[in-house]
Every structure is written in C-alpha cells, then in structure tokens.
Backbone as CSV, one residue per row, in Angstrom:
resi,resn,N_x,N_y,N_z,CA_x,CA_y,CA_z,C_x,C_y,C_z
1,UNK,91.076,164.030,209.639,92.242,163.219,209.377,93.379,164.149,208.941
2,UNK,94.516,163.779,209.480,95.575,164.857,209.281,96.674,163.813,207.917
3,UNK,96.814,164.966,207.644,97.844,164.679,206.049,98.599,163.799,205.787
4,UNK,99.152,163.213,207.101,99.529,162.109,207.066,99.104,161.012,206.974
5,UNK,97.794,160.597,207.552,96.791,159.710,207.304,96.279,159.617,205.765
6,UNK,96.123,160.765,205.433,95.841,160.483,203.757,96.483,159.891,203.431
7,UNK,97.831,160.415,203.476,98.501,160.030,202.211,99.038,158.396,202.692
8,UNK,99.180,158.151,204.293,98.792,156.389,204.329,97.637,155.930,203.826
9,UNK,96.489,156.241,203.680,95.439,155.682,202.853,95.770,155.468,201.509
10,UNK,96.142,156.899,200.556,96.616,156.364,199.536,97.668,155.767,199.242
11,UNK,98.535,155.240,200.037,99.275,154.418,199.604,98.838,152.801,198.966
12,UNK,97.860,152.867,200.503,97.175,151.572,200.856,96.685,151.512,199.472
13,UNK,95.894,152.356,198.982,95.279,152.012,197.750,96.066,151.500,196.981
14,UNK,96.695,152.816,196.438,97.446,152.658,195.362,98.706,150.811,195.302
15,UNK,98.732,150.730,196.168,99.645,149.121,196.246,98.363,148.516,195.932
16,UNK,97.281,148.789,196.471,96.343,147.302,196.528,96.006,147.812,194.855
17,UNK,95.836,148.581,194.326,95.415,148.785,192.711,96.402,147.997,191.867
18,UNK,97.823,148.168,192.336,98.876,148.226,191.572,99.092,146.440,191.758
19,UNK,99.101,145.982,192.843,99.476,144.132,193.293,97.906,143.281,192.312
20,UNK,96.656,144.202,192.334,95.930,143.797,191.132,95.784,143.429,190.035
21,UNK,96.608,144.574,189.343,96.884,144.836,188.364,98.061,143.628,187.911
22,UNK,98.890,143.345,188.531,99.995,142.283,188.275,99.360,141.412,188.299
23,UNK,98.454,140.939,189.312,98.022,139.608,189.413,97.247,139.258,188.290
24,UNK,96.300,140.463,187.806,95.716,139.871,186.704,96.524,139.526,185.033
25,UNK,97.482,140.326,185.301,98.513,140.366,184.100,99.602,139.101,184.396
26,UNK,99.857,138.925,185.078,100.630,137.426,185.217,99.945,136.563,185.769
27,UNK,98.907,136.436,186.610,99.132,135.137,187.373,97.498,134.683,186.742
28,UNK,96.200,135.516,186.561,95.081,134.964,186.276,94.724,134.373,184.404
29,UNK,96.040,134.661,184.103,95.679,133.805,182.161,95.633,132.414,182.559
30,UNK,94.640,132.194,181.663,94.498,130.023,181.803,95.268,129.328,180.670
31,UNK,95.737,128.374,181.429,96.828,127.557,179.984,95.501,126.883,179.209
32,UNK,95.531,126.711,178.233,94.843,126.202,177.304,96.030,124.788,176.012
33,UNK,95.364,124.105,176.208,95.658,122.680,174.623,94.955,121.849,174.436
34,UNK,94.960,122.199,172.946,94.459,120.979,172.430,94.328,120.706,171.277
35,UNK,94.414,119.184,170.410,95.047,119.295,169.535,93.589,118.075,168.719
36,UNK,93.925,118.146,167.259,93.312,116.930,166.310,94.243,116.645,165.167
37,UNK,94.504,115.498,165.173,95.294,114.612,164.291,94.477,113.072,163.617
38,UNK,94.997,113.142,162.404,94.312,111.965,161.576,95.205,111.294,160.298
39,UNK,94.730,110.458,159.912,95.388,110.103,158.467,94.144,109.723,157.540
40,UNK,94.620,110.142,156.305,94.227,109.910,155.129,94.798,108.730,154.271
41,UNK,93.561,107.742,154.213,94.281,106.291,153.218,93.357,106.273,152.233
42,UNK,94.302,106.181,151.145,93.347,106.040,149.650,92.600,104.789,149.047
43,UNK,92.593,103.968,150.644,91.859,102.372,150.299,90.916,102.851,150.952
44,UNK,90.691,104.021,151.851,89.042,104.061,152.609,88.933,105.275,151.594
45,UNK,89.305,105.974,150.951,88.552,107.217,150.136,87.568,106.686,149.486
46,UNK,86.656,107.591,149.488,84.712,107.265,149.040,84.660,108.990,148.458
47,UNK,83.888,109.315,147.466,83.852,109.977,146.806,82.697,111.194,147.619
48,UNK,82.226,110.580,148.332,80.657,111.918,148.855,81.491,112.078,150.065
49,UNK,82.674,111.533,150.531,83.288,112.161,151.798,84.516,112.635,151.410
50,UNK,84.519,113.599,150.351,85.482,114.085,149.972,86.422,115.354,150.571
51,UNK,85.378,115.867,151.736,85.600,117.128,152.551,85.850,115.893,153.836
52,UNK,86.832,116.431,154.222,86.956,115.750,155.782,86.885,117.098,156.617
53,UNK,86.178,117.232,158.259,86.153,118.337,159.122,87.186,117.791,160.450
54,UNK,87.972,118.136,160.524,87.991,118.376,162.165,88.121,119.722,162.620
55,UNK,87.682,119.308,164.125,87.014,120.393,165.011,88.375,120.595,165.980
56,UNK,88.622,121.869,166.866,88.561,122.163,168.370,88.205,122.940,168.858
57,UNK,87.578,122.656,170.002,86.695,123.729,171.003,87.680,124.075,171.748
58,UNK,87.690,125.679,171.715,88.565,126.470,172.328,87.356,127.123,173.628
59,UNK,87.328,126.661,174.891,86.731,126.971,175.795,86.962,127.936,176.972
60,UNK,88.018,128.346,176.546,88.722,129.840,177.077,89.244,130.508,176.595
61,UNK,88.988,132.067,176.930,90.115,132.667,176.162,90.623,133.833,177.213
62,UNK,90.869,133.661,177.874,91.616,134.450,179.187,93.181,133.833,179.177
63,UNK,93.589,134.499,177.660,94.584,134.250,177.278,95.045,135.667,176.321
64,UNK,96.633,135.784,176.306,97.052,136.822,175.136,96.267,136.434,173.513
65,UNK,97.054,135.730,173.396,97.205,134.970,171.788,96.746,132.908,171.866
66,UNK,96.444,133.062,170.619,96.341,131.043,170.186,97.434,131.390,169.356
67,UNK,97.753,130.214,169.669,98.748,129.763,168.638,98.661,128.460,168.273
68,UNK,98.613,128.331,167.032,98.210,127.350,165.818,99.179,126.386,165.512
69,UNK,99.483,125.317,165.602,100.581,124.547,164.718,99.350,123.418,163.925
70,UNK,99.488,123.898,162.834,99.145,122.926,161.447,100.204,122.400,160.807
71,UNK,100.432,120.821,160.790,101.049,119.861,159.953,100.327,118.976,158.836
72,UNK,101.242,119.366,157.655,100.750,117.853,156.630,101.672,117.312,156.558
73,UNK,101.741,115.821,156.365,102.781,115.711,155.462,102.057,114.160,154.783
74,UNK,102.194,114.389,153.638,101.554,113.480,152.364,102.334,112.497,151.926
75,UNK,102.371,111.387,151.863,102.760,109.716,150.880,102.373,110.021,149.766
76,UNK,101.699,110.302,149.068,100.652,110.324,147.607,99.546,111.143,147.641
77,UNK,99.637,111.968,146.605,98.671,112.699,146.157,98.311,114.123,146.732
78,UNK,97.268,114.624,146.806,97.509,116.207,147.540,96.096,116.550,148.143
79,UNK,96.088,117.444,148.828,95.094,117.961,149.528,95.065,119.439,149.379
80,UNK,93.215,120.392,149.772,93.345,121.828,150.490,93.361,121.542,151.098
81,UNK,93.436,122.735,152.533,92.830,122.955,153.170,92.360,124.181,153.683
82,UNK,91.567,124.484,155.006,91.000,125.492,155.066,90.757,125.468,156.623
83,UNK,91.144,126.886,157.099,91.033,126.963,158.970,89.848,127.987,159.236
84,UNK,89.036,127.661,160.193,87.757,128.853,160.407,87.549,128.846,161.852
85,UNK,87.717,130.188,161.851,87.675,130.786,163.419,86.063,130.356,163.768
86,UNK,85.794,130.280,164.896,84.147,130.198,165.278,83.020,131.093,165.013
87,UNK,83.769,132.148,164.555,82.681,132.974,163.807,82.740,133.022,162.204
88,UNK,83.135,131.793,161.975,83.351,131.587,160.177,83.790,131.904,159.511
89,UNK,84.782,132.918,160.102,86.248,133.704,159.220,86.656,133.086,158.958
90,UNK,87.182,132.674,157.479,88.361,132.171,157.031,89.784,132.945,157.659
91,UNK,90.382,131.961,158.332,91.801,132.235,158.628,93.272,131.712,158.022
92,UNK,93.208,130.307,157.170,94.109,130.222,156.374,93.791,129.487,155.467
93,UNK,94.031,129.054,154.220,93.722,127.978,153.076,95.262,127.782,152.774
94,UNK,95.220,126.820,152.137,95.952,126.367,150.800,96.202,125.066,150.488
95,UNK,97.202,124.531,149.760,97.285,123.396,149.204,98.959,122.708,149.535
96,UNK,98.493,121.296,149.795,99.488,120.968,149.901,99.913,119.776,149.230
97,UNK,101.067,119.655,148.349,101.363,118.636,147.661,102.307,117.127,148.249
98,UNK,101.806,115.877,147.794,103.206,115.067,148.330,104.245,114.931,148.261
99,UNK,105.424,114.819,149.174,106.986,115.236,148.763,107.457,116.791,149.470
100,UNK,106.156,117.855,150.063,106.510,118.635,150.569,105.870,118.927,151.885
101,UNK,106.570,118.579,152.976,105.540,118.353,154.192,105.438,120.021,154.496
102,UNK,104.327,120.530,154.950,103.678,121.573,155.472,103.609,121.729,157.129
103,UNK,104.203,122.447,157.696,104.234,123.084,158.858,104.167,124.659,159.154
104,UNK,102.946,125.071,159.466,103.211,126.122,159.786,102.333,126.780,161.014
105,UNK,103.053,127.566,161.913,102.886,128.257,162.917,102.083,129.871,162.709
106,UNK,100.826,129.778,163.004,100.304,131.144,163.562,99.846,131.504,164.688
107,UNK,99.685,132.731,165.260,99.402,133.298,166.705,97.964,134.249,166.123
108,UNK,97.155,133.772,166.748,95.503,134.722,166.278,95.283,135.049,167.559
109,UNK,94.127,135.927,167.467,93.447,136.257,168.791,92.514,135.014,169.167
110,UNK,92.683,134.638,170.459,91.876,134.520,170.577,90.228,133.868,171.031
111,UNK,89.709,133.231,170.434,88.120,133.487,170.174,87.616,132.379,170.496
112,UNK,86.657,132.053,171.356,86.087,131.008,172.406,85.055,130.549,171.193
113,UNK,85.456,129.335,170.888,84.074,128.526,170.170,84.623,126.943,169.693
114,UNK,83.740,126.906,168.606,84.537,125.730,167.692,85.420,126.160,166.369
115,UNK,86.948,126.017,166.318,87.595,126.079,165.078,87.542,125.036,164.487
116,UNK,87.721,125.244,163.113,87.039,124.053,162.417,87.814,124.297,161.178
117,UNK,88.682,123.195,161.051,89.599,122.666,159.338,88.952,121.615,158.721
118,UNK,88.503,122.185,157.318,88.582,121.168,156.450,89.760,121.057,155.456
119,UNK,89.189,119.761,155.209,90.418,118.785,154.113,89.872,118.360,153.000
120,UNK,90.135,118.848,151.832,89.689,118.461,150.709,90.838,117.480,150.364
121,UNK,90.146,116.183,150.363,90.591,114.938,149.887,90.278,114.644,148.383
122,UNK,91.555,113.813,147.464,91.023,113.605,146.688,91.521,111.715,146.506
123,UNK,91.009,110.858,145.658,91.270,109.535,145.656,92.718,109.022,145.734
124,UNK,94.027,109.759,145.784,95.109,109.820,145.765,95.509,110.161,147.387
125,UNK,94.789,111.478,147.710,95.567,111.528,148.832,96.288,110.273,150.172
126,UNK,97.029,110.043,150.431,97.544,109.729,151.600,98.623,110.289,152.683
127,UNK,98.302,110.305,153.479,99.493,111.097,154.807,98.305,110.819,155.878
128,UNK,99.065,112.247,156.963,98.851,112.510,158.177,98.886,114.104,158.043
129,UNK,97.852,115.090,159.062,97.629,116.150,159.571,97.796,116.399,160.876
130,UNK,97.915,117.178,161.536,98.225,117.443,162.973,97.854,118.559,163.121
131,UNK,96.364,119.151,163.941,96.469,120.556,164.233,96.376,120.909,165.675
132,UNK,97.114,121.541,166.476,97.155,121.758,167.687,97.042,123.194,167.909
133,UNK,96.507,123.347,168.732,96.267,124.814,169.218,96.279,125.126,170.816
134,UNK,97.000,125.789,171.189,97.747,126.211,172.767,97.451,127.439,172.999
135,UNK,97.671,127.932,174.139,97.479,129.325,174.606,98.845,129.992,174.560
136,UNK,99.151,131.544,174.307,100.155,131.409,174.424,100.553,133.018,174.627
C-alpha cells in the first residue's frame, strides 16, 4: 500500500473514532425524572409513625449529574429531614421550621438504586414536601 492509502485509512479511522466519541458525549445520555410529593396533617399523626420514608428509584445513570429539588413548606409545627444515596450515604439533613418554606437545589453524582428521605414528624407538623430528581 502506497502512502497515500495509509494515510486515507487513517483518516477513515480517525473520523470514525472522533464522530464516536461525540455521539457518545451528546447524543447517548438518557433523560431521567422523577419525583415524590406528600402532605403532612396533624389529625392523621400517630405516634409509632413518626418517621415518614419516601423513596425514588433512580434506574439509570448514563447521565452527567442528578439534580435534586427538595421542597418544604409547613402550616404548623416543624420537621427533619434526611436524604440517602442508595448506598446509605447520608447526603443532606436538616430542619425545617413553619413560616419558612425550604427549597433547595443539589447536583450529586449520579448512583443507580433507591434514594430514600426521611421525615421526622412530630404531632404539630403540617405542610407539604416535594422531592424531584432529574438528570441533568
């Protein structure tokens, strides 16, 4: 094969490496959502269900980043709470009081399983939570 032929071969390559490479960087990430929302009423609070769980199964991750939107916002009384990656890392806590609604946005890696928030309820609490999680 004469020198010219090579270096048409490697071209050939090198485009077919390089149109790969894009495709997997833009076009093969999967959109991912999904979200859990609830309310808290202090006429159904019962004392042995004082931890409330919700779940979402994150079933892909052929994605950059998750990104998190957690909402409270409280009528009466206050709550923790607490976010856990599927391998049982704690990823955020805290507390939120009524009169100050809670929104906040994080971007994690990541991680194919079940995330899982609890809610420490107490006989006072009332509101609404919202946690959604997207690909992003």
């Amino acid at each position: 094969m004469n020198k010219k032929g090579i270096w048409s071969v490697i071209a050939v390559i090198m485009t077919a490496i390089i149109l790969s490479g894009w495709y997997y960087a833009f076009y093969n990430k999967q959109n991912f959502e999904s979200s859990a929302e609830g309310t808290f009423l202090p006429e159904e609070y019962e004392p042995q269900y004082h931890v409330f769980e919700a779940t979402i199964n994150v079933d892909e991750n052929k994605f950059d980043q998750l990104l998190i939107e957690h909402r409270i916002d409280l009528r009466e009384g206050s709550l923790k709470y607490a976010l856990y990656n599927p391998n049982g890392k704690l990823v955020e806590k805290g507390e939120v009081k009524a009169g100050t609604p809670f929104a906040k946005t994080l971007k994690v890696k990541p991680i194919k399983g079940e995330w899982i928030a609890k809610y420490y309820i107490n006989k006072e609490t009332d509101g609404h939570y919202l946690l959604r999680m997207k690909s992003s």
